[in-house]
C-alpha positions as CSV (number, residue, x, y, z in Angstrom):
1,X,-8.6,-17.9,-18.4
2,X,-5.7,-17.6,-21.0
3,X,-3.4,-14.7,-20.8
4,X,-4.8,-12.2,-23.5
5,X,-8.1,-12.9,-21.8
6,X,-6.0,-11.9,-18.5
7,X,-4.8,-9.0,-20.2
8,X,-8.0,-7.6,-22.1
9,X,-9.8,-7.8,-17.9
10,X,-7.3,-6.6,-15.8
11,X,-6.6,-3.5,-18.4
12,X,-10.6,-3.4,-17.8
13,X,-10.4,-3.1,-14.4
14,X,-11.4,0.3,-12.6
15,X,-10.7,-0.4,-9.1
16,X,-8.3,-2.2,-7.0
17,X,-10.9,-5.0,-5.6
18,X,-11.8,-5.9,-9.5
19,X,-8.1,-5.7,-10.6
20,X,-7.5,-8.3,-7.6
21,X,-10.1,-10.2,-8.3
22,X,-9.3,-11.0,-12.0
23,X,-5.6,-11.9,-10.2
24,X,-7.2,-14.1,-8.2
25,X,-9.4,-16.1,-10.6
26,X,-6.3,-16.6,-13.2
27,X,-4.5,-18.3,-10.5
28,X,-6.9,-20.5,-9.0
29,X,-7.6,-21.6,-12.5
30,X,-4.3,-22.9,-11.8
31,X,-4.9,-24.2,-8.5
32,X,-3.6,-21.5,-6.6
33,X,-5.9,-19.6,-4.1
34,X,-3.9,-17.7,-1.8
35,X,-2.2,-14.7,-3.6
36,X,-0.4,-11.6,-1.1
37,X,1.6,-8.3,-2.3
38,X,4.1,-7.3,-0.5
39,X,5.8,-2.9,-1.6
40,X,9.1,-3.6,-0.2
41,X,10.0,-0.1,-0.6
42,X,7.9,3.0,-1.1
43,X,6.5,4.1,-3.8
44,X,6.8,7.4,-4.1
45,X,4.7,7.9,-7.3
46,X,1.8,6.1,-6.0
47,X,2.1,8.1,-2.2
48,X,2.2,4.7,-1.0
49,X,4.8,3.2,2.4
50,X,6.5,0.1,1.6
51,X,3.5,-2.5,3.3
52,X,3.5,-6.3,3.7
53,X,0.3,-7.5,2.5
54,X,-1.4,-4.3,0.5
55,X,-3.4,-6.8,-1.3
56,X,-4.0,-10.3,0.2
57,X,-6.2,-13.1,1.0
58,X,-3.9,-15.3,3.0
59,X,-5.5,-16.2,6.5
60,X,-5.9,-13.1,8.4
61,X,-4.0,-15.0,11.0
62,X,-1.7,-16.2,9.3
63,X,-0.7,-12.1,8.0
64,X,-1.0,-11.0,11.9
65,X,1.4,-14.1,13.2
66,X,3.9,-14.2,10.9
67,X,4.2,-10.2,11.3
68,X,4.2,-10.7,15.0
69,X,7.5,-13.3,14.7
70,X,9.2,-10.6,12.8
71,X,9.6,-12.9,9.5
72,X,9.2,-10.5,7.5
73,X,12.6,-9.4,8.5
74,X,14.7,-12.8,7.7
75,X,11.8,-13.9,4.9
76,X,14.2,-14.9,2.0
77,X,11.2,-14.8,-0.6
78,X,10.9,-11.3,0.1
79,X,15.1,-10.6,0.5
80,X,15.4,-12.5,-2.8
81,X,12.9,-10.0,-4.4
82,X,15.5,-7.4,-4.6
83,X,18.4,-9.9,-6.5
84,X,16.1,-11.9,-8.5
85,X,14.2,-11.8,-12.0
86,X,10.6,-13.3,-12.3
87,X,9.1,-16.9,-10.4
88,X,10.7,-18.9,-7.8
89,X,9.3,-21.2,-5.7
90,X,10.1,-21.9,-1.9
91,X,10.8,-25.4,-2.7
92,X,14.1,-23.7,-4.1
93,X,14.7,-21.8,-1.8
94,X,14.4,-24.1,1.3
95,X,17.0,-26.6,-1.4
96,X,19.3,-24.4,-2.1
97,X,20.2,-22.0,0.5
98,X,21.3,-22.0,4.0
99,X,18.1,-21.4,6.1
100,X,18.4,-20.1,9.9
101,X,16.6,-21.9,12.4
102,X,13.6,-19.1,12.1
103,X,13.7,-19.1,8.7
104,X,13.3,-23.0,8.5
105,X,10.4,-22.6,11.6
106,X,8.6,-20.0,9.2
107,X,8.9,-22.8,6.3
108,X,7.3,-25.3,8.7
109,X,4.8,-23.0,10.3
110,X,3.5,-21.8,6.8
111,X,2.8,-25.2,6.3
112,X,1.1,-25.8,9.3
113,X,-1.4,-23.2,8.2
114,X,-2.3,-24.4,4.8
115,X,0.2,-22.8,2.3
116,X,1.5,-25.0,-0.3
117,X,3.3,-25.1,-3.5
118,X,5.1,-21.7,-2.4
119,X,6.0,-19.1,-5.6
120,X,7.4,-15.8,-5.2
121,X,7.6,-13.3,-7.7
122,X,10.0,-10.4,-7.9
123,X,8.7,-7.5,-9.2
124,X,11.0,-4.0,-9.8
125,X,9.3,-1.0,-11.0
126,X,9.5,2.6,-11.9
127,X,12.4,4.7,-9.7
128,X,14.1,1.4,-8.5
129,X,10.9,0.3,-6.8
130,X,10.7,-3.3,-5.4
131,X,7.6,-5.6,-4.6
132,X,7.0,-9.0,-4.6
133,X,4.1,-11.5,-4.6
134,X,3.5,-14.3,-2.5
135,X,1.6,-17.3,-4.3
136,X,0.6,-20.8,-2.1
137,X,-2.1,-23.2,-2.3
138,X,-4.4,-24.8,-0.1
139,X,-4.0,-28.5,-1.6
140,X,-0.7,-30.2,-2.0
141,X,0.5,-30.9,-5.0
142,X,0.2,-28.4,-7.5
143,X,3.2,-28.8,-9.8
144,X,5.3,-25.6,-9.7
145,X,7.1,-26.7,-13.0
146,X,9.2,-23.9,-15.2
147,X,6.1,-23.8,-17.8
148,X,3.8,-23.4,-14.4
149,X,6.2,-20.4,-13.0
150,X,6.8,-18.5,-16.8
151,X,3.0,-18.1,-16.4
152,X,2.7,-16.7,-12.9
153,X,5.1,-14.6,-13.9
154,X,3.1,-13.0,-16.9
155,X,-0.2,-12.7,-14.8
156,X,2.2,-11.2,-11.7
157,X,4.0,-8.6,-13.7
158,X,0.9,-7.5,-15.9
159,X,-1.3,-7.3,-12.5
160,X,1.2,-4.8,-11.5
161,X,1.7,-2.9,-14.4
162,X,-2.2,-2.3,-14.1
163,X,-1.8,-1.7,-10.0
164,X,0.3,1.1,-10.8
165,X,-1.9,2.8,-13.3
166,X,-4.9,2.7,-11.6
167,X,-2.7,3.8,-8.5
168,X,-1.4,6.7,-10.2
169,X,-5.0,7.9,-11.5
170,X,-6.0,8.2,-7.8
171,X,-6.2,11.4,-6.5
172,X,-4.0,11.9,-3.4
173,X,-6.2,13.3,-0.6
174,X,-4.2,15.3,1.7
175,X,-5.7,15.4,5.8
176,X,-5.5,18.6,6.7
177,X,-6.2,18.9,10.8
178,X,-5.8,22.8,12.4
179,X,-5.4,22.8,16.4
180,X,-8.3,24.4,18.4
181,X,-6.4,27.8,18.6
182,X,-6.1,27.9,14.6
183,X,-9.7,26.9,14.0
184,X,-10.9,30.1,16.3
185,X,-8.6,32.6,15.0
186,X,-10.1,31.4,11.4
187,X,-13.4,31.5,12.9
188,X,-13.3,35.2,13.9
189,X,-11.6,36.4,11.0
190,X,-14.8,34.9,9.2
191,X,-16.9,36.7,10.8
192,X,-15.1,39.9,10.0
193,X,-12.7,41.0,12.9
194,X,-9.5,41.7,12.1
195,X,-6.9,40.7,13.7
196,X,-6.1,43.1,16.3
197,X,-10.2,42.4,17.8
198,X,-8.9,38.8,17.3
199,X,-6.1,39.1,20.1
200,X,-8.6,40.7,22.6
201,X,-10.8,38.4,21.8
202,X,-8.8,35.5,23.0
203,X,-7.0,37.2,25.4
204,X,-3.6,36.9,22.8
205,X,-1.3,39.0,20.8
206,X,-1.6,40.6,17.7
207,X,2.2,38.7,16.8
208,X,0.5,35.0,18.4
209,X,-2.8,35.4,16.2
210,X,-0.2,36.2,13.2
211,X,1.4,33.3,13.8
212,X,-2.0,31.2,14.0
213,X,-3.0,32.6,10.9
214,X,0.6,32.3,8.8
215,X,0.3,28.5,10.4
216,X,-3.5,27.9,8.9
217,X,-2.4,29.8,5.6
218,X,0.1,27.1,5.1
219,X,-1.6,23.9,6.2
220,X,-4.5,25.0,3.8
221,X,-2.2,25.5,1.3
222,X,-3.5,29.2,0.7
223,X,-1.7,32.5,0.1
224,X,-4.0,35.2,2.4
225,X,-6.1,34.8,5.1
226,X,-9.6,35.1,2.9
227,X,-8.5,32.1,0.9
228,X,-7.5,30.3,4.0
229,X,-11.4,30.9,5.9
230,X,-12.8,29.9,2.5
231,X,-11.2,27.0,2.6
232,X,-11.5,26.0,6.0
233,X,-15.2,26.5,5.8
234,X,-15.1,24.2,2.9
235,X,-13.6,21.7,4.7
236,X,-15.7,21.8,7.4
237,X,-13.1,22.8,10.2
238,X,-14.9,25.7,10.9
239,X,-18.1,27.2,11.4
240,X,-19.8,31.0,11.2
């Protein structure tokens, strides 16, 4: 797949899983078939935490392991994310600077479970938002040479360009969960007693089932206490 072939599929894409998949076909065409993303920081436009791993298909215990040792807090492919332009591979990395003895041990132990030919891609985005992608192999050998990285580059950054869209054109669901004590006062004001009939009925002050009610108004995001039993009912927190 060349890269205006790569550009006309993942602009294409409608989902996440077809997005990914189109980034993972371009690079195993290059002989890479382990491809992670890792938000280093939130991303506030998207409603999403920073996350190691939002996308992957590294070995599932691989992901869990290296999580477990902590590496992703002394990982110097993802600390370099927030310094660096574009490709670099680990080979560099490992060369070049000076590696703690965990560091080198994550080095050997990504090995060990079949990741090769290490690139990581820095990626800096809208509101001084960082991510980075983590590309290895499963064969040794690939060559990871500057015409090899320029190219990962272009398929990284133009995956995430098209992330973010179709991020952003997700609407953000909002959980909204009212305590047992909320859901009755709701309840009986549904079925038409007002609020003074409400405190008898539940044995609790006109001021405590105002305070219930004021609570629901603003978790449902509704001004007056027919708009808040509307919606609940809609929701399905409640029933007549």
């Amino acid at each position: 797949m060349n890269i205006e072939e790569f550009i006309f599929c993942t602009n294409q894409a409608d989902t996440l899983e077809t997005l990914f998949l189109r980034f993972e076909q371009a690079l195993s065409d290059m002989g890479f078939d382990r491809v992670l993303l890792a938000l280093l920081t939130a991303h506030p436009s998207l409603n999403i935490e920073a996350q190691h791993g939002f996308l992957k298909n590294y070995p599932e215990d691989w992901v869990k392991y290296y999580l477990a040792q902590g590496y992703d807090a002394i990982d110097p492919i993802r600390s370099l994310a927030f310094s660096k332009l574009g490709a670099y591979t680990w080979e560099e990395i490992i060369n070049t600077k000076a590696l703690s003895k965990k560091q080198i041990q994550m080095f050997n132990e990504a090995e060990e479970a079949h990741l090769h030919n290490g690139i990581g891609v820095a990626l800096h985005g809208a509101g001084g938002t960082v991510a980075a992608i983590g590309i290895a192999s499963t064969q040794k050998g690939i060559d990871t040479n500057c015409i090899t990285l320029d190219k990962v580059n272009l398929l990284a950054h133009q995956f995430y360009v098209c992330f973010c869209r179709l991020m952003e054109s997700q609407p953000i669901v909002h959980t909204v969960t009212l305590n047992q004590r909320e859901c009755e006062v709701l309840k009986w004001s549904a079925r038409g007693f007002n609020r003074d009939d409400i405190g008898k009925k539940l044995h609790i002050s006109m001021h405590t089932v105002d305070f219930h009610i004021r609570n629901s108004m603003k978790k449902l995001n509704t001004n007056n206490i027919t708009s808040a039993v509307v919606t609940a009912l809609n929701l399905g927190l409640i029933q007549i």
